[in-house]
C-alpha positions in Angstrom: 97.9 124.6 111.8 97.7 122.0 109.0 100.2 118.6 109.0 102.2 117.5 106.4 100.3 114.7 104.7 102.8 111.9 104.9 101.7 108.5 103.2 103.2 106.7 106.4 101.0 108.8 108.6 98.3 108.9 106.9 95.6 108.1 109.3 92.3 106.3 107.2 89.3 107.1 108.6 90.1 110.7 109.3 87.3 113.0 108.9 86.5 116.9 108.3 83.8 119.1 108.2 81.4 119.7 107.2 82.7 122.9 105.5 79.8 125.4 104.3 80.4 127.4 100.9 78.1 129.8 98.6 78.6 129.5 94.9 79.2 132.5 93.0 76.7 133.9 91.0 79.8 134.1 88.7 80.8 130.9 88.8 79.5 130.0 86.0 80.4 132.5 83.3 84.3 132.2 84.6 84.1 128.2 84.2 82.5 128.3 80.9 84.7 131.2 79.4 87.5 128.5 80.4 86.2 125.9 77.7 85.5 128.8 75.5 81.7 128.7 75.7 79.5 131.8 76.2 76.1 129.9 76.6 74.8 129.3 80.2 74.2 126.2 82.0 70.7 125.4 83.9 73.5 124.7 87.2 76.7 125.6 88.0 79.2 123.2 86.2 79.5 120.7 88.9 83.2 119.3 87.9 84.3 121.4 90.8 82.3 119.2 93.3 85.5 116.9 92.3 88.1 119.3 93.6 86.8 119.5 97.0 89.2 117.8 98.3 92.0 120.2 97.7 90.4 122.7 99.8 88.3 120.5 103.0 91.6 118.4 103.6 93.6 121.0 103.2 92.0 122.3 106.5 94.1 119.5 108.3 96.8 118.6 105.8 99.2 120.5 103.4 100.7 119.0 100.8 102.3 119.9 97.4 103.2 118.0 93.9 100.0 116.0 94.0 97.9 114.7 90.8 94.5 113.4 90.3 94.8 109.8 89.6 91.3 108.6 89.8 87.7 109.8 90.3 84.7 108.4 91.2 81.5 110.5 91.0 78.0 110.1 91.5 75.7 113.5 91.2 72.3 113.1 92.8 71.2 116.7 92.2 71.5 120.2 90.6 73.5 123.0 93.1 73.0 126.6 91.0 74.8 129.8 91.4 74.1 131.3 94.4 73.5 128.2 96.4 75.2 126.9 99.4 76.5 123.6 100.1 78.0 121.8 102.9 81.1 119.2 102.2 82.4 116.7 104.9 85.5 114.7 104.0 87.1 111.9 104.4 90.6 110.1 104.2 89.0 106.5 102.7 92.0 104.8 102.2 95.6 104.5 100.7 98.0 102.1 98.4 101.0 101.9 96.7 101.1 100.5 93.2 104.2 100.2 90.7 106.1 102.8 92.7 103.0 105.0 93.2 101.8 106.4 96.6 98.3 106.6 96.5 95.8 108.7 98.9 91.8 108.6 98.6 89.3 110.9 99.7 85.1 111.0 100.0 83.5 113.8 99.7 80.1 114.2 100.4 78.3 117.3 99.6 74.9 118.1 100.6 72.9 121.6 100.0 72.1 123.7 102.4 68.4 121.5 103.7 71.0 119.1 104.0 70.2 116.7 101.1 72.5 115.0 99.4 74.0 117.0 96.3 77.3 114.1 94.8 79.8 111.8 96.5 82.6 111.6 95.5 86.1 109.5 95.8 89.1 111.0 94.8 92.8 109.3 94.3 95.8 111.3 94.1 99.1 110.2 93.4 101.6 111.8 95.7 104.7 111.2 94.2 104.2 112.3 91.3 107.6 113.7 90.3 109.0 110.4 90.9 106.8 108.4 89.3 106.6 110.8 86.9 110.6 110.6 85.9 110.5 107.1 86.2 108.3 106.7 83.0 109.9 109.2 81.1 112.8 106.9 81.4 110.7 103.9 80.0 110.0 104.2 76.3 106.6 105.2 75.2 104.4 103.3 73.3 102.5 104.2 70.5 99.4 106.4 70.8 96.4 104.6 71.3 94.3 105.1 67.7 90.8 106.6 67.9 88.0 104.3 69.6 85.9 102.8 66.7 82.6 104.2 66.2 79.5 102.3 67.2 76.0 103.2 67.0 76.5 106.5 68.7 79.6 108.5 69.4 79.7 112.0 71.1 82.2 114.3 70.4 83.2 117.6 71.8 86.0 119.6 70.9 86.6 123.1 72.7 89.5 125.5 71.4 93.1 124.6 72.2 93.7 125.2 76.1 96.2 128.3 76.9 97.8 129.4 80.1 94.7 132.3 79.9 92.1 129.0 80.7 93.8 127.0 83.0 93.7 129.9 85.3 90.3 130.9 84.3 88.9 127.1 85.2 90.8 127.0 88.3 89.9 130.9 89.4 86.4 130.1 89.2 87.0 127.3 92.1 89.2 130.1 94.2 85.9 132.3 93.8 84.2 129.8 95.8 87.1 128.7 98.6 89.7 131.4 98.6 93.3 131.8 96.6 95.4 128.6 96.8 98.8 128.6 95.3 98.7 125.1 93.2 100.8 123.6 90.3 97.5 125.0 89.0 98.2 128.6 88.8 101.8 128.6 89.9 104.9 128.1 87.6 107.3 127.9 90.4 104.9 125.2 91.9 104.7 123.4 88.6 108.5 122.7 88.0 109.0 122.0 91.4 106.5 119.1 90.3 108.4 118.2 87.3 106.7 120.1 84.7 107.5 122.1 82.2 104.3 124.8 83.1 101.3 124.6 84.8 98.3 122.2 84.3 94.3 122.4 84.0 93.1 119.8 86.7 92.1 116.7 85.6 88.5 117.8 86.3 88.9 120.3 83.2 88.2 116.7 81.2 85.3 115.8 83.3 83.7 119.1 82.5 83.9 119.3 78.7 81.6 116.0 79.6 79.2 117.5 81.2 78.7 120.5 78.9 78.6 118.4 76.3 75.8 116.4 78.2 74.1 119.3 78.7 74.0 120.7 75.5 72.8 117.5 74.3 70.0 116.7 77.3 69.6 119.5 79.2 69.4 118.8 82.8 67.8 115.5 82.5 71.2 113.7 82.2 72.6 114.6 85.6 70.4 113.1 88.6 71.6 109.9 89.4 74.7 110.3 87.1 77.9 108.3 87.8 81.2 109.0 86.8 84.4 106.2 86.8 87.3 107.6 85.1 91.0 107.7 85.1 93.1 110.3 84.5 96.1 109.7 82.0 97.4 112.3 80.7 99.0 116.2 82.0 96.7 118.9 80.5 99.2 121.6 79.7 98.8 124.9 77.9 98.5 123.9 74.2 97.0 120.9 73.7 94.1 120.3 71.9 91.5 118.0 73.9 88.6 116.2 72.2 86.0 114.3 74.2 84.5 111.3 72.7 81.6 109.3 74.8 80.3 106.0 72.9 77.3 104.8 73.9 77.1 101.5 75.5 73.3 101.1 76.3 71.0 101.2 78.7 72.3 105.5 79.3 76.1 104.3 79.4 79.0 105.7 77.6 82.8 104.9 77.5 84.6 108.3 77.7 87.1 109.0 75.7 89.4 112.5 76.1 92.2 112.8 73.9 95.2 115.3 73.5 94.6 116.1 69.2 98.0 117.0 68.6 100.3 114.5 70.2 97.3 111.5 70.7 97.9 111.2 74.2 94.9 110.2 76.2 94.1 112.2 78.6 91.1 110.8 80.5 89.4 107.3 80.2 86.4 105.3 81.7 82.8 105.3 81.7 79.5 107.9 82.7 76.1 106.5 83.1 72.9 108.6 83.5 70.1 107.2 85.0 68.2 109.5 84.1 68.6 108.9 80.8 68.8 105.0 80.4 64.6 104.9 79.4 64.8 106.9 76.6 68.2 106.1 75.0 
């Protein structure tokens, strides 16, 4: 029977697992449909190796209202279709910043031999309705303007999101673990929140990356890969998200993902491949 997850109780060093799963062969065409691609990738889109912890934790804790605050990724290989992989996690630590409540989990995900696939730290913001209602008191600034183009800039710019793609990205993940009712999928859930519908996780962002790295260097890019990035902004049906990633040398990028129509940011911080850094 899972706990409540109460910031007060949270106990830090808590650890699950590890949890085995098999990746769909289908996972792939329902995550890609969801970013309105039809081409395949040479691996399963690994942004879902970033929502594990909605699903291991959950085997302890239940909790509800939660957003994804932070993440911070590093992939050391490929997992394809088909595969299986084997997740332990971990309650790392917790804060509370300018009325925040903060929670973060490892993950560490190995295949089935047991090598290391990505680890992973995520930090979710518990209260979000309160925090959330809190700032929409406070005046907004401006939108930030569009990051100035260096030498290189990346762009990638998928069709506006609809309610029809949110549940596509996120149904592609229940493939793998099982239905789970989620501000995700679930109006009801959603308001409860303090929004107006449901939301694409913030991991939706971090995808549109990776394809875009992938179309760009194939599988080259991901080995050794590591993510940093915040997440800033809800991603509700509607909005029209671009991804920019500026090169910084040496196989570094800021990233960049940006709401079109209202200039919100939606996602901010920096990728650098490895793999990458003796040929760019």
């Amino acid at each position: 029977m899972a706990e409540p997850l109460i910031y007060d109780m949270i106990r830090i060093g808590e650890r699950l697992g590890p949890f085995v799963y098999r990746v769909p062969e289908a996972f792939n065409r329902k995550r890609l449909k969801s970013f309105g691609m039809e081409d395949e990738l040479p691996f399963a889109e690994p942004s879902f190796l970033c929502g594990q912890h909605s699903w291991v934790m959950r085997q302890r804790y239940s909790w509800g209202g939660s957003v994804h605050a932070k993440c911070d990724a590093t992939w050391l290989k490929a997992v394809r279709p088909g595969e299986r992989i084997r997740v332990t996690g971990e309650v790392a630590g917790k804060y509370e910043r300018r009325g925040g409540r903060y929670v973060v989990f490892r993950l560490d995900t190995a295949d089935d031999g047991g090598e290391p696939v990505c680890r992973v730290e995520n930090t979710m913001l518990l209260n979000f309705r309160e925090v959330a209602a809190r700032r929409n008191s406070t005046p907004r600034a401006e939108a930030a303007a569009e990051p100035t183009t260096p030498e290189l800039t990346l762009s990638f710019q998928p069709a506006p999101l609809d309610r029809e793609n949110i549940l596509r990205f996120f149904e592609a993940e229940e493939g793998i673990y099982g239905p789970h009712p989620s501000l995700h999928n679930s109006e009801e859930i959603a308001r409860a929140a303090g929004l107006p519908d449901i939301i694409a996780p913030g991991r939706y962002s971090i995808g549109l990356a990776n394809c875009m790295f992938t179309r760009l260097y194939g599988a080259r890019w991901l080995p050794g890969a590591r993510y940093s990035v915040a997440f800033r902004g809800n991603l509700l049906p509607g909005i029209a998200p671009r991804l920019h990633a500026i090169a910084a040398g040496d196989g570094s990028f800021e990233l960049h993902c940006r709401d079109l129509r209202s200039g919100i940011t939606l996602l901010s911080g920096t990728a650098t491949l490895a793999g990458l850094s003796a040929s760019l």
